[in-house]
C-alpha positions as CSV (number, residue, x, y, z in Angstrom):
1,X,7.5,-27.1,2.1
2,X,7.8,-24.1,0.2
3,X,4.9,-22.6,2.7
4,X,2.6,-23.9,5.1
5,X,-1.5,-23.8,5.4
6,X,-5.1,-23.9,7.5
7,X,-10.5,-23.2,7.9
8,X,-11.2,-24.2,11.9
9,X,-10.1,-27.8,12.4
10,X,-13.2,-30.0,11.6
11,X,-15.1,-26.9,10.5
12,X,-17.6,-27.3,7.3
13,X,-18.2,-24.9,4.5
14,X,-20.2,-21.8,5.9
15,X,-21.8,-19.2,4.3
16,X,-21.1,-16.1,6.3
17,X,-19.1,-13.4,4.3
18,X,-18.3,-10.4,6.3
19,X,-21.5,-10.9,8.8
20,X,-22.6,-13.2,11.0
21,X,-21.5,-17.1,11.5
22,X,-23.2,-20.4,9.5
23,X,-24.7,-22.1,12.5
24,X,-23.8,-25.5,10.4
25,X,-20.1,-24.9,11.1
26,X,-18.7,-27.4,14.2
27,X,-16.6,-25.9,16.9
28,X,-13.1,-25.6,16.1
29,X,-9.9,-27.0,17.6
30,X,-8.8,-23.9,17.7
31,X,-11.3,-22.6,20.0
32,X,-10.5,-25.2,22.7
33,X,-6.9,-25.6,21.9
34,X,-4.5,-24.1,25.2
35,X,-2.6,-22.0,22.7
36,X,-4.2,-19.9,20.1
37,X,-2.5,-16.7,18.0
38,X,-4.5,-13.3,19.2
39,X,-2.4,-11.1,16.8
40,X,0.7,-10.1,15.2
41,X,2.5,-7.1,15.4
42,X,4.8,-5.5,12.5
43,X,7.5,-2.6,12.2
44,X,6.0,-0.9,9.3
45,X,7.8,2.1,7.1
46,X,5.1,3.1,5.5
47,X,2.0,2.9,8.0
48,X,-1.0,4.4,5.2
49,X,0.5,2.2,2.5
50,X,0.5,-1.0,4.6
51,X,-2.5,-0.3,6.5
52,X,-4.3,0.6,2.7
53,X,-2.6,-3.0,1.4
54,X,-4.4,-5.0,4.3
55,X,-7.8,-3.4,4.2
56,X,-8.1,-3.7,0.5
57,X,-6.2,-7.1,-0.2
58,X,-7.6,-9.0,3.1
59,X,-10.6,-7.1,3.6
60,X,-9.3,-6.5,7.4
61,X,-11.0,-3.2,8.5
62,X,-9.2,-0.1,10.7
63,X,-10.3,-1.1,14.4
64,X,-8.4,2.0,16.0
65,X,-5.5,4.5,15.3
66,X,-3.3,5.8,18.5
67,X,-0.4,7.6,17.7
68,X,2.1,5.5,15.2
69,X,0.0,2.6,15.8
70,X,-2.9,1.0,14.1
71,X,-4.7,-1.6,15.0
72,X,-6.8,-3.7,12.0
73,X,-8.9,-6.7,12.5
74,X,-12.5,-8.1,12.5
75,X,-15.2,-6.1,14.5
76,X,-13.6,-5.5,17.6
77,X,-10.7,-8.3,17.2
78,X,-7.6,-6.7,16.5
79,X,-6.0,-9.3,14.1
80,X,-2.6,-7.0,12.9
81,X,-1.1,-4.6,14.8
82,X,1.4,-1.9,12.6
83,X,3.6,0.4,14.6
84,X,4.9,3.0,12.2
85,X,9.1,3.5,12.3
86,X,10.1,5.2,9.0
87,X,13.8,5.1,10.5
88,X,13.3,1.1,10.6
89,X,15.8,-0.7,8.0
90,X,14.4,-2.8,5.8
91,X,14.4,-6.9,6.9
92,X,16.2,-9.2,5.2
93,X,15.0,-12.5,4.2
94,X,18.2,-13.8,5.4
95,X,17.1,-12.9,9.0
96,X,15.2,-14.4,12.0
97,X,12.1,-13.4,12.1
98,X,8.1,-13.6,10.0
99,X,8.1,-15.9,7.4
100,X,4.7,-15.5,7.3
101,X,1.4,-14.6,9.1
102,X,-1.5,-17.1,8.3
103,X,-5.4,-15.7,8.2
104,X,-7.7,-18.6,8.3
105,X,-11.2,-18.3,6.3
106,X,-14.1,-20.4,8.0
107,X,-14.3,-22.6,4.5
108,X,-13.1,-23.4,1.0
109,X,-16.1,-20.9,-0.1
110,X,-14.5,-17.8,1.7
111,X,-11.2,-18.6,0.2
112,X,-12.4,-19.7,-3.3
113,X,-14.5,-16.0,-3.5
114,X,-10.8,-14.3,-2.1
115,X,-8.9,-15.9,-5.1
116,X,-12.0,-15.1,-7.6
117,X,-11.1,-11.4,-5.7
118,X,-7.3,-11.3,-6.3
119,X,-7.8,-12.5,-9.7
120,X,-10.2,-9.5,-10.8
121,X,-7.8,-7.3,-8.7
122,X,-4.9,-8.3,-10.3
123,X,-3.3,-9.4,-6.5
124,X,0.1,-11.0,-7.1
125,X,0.5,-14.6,-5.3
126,X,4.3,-15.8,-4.8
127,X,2.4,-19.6,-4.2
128,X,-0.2,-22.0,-3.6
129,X,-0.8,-25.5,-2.2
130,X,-2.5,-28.1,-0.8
131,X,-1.0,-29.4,2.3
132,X,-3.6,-32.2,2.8
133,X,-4.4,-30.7,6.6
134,X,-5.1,-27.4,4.5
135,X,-5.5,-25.5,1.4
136,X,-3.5,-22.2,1.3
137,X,-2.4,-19.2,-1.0
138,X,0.4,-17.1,-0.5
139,X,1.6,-13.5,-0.8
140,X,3.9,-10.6,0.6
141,X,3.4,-7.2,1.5
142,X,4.5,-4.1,0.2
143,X,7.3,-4.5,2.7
144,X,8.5,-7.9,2.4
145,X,6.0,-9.7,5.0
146,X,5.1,-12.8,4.1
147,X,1.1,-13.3,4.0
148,X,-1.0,-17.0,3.7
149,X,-4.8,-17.1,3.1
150,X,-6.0,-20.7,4.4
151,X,-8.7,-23.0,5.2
152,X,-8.5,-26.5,6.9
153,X,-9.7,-29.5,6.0
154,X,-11.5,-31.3,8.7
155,X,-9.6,-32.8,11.5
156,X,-11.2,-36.0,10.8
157,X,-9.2,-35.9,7.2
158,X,-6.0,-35.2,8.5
159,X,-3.5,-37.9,7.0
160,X,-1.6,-39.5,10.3
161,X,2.2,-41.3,9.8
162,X,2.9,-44.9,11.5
163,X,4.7,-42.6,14.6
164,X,1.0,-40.9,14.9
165,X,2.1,-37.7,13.7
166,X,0.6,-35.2,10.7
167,X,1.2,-36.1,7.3
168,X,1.8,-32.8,5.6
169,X,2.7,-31.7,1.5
170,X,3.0,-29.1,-1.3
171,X,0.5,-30.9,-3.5
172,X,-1.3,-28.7,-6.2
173,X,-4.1,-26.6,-5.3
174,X,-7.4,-27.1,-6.5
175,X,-7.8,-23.5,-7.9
176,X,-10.5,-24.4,-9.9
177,X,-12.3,-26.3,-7.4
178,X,-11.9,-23.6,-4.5
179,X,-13.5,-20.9,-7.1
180,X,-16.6,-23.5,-8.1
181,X,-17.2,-24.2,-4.0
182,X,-17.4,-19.8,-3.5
183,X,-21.1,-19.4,-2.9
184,X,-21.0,-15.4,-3.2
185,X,-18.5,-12.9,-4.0
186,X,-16.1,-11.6,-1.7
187,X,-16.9,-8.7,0.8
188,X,-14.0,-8.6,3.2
189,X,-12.7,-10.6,5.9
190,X,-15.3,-12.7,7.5
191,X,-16.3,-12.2,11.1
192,X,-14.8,-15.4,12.4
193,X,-11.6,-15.1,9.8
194,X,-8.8,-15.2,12.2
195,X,-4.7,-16.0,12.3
196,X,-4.5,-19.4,12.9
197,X,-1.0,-19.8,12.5
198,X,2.4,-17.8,12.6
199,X,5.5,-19.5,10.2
200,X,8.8,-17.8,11.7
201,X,12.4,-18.1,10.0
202,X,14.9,-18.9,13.1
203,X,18.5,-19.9,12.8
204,X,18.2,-23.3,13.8
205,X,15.2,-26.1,14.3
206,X,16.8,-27.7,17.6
207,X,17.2,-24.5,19.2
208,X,13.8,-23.4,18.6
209,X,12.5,-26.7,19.0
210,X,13.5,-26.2,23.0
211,X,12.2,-23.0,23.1
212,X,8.5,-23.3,21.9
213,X,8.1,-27.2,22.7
214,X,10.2,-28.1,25.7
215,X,9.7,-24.3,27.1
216,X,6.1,-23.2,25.7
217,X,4.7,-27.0,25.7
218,X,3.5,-27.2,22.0
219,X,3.4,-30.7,20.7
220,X,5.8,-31.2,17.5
221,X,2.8,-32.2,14.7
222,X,5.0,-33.1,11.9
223,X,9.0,-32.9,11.3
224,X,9.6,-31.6,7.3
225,X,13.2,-30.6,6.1
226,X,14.6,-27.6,7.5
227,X,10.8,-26.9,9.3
228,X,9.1,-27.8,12.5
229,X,5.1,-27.8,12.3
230,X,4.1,-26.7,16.2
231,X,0.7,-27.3,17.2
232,X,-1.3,-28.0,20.5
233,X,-4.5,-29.4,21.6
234,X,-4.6,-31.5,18.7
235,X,-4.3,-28.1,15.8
236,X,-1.9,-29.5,13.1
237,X,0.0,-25.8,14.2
238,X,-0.2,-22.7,15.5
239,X,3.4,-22.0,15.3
240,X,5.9,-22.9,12.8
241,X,9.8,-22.5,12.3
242,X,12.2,-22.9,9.2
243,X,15.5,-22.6,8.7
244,X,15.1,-22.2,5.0
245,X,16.3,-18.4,4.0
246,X,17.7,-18.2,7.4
247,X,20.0,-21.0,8.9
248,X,23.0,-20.1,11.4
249,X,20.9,-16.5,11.8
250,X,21.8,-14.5,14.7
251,X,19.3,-12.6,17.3
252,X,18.1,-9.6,15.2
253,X,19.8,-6.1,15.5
254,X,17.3,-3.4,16.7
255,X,15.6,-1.1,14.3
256,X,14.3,-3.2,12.3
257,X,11.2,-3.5,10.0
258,X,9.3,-6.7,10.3
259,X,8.0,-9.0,12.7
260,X,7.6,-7.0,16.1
261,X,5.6,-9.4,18.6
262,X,3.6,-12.5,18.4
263,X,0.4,-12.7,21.0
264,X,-0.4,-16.3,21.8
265,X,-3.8,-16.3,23.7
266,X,-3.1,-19.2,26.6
267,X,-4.7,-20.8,29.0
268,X,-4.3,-20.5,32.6
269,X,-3.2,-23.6,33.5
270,X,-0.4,-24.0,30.4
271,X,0.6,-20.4,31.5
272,X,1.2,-21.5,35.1
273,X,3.1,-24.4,33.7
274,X,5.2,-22.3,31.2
275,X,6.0,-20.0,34.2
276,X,7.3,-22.5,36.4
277,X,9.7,-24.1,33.7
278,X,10.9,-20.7,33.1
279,X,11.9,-20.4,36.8
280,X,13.0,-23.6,37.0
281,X,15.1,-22.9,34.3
282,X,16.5,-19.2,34.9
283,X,14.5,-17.4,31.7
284,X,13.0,-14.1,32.4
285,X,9.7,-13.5,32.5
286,X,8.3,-10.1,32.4
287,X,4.8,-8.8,33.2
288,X,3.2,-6.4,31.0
289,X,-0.6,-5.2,31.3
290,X,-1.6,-8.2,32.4
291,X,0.2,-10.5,30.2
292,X,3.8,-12.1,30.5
293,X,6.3,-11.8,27.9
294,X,9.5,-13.2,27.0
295,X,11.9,-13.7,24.1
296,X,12.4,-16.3,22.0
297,X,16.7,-16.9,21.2
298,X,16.5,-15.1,18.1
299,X,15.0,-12.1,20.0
300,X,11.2,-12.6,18.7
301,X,9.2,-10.8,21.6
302,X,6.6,-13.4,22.5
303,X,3.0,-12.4,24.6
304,X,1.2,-14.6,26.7
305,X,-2.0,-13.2,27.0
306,X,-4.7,-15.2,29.7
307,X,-7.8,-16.7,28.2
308,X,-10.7,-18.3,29.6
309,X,-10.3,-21.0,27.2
């Protein structure tokens, strides 16, 4: 899977764009999964440029500036965080690290009225597919960050294999199909577009594989060569790893552009689970405004933040 997908699990085609939410469309997975992504935080060169590159390409909107930090999301929801370091040295693809981060759109109209937007913009994708759990598009940043624009199918859809896992492909997209289902042009990031999922490169799928399953609890949703698809409470995945560009990688030097933190929004009861194993099993945990954080083995900061959910 040359990339990987996701609209909210078992969600139907809304009609909100920018404003308020379609009261048609179901409750997600997502919203009562024990794991969801709050936001993703990048070593950025060039702060204006990539800040300008997200508010115009993804619509996401400036949220608040403090110092070499600015924070961009969805009303108040800070979906991308970009700490400015024009020391950093550029990431190589080669490295641990973002593969890519995934914004979910609420249906195949929101995404079909983005591509109808990139097209007249002249945006540059590097892919597109149907992974039969989702539909997704991809890009990179000015800096080499991978981005995917996605919407799920409904959960119900999902194709299941004989071991009762997720089914999951690089069919082809239904371009012209997502631009027919757009109901109205496109006028930024919706106000329940979210990231549903983070795809990381790591140096090697077992190692990881005990890190955010055995360690973080996420269920293993479907196996694919060289990539582990990591989901929980039932969401084909919120977290991804590939060894693709990056097998055999080492922990990543300091000072570099690129992925900077993960925030996975957790509930209380996985968090007091996640704690224990980490005692149990020597890792350090560290406390940090209210959240706990640890490192994954390639050096990925990870941030447990507490959620009602």
């Amino acid at each position: 899977m040359t990339h990987d997908s996701e609209r909210p699990a078992g969600s139907a085609p809304g009609t909100e764009q920018g404003g308020g939410t379609s009261p048609n469309v179901p409750v997600s997975l997502l919203d009562t999964a024990p794991y969801r992504v709050g936001s993703v935080a990048l070593v950025v060169r060039d702060l204006d440029g990539l800040a300008r590159f997200y508010r115009d390409t993804l619509g996401l909107a400036t949220i608040s500036r403090k110092s070499d930090t600015l924070r961009l999301g969805v009303g108040a929801t800070v979906l991308l965080e970009l700490r400015h370091d024009p020391a950093a040295q550029p990431w190589s693809p080669q490295q641990a690290g973002l593969f890519h981060t995934a914004f979910l759109l609420p249906s195949r109209g929101h995404l079909g009225a983005w591509l109808a937007y990139a097209a007249e913009r002249k945006i540059q994708l590097s892919g597109a597919a149907d992974h039969l759990v989702s539909e997704a598009v991809y890009l990179i940043d000015p800096e080499g960050n991978g981005i995917e624009v996605y919407v799920d199918r409904p959960s119900s859809e999902w194709p299941r294999a004989e071991d009762g896992g997720l089914v999951m492909r690089n069919d082809r997209l239904d371009h012209a199909g997502l631009l027919r289902a757009a109901p109205a042009p496109w006028r930024g990031m919706p106000a329940s577009g979210r990231v549903g999922h983070v795809h990381l490169q790591v140096g090697a799928l077992d190692a990881a594989e005990r890190f955010y399953a055995d360690l973080l609890g996420f269920d293993i949703m479907c196996r694919y060569p060289g990539a582990t698809f990591l989901g929980a409470g039932g969401y084909h995945h919120q977290l991804a790893t590939n060894i693709w560009n990056s097998r055999g990688a080492p922990v990543r030097p300091a000072g570099m552009a690129g992925l900077a933190e993960v925030e996975l929004l957790i509930d209380r009861g996985t968090l007091a689970k996640v704690r224990g194993r980490c005692l149990e099993g020597g890792l350090a945990m560290t406390d940090d405004d209210g959240a706990s954080v640890l490192h994954d083995p390639w050096g990925t900061r990870i941030r447990l933040v507490p959620s009602s959910v």
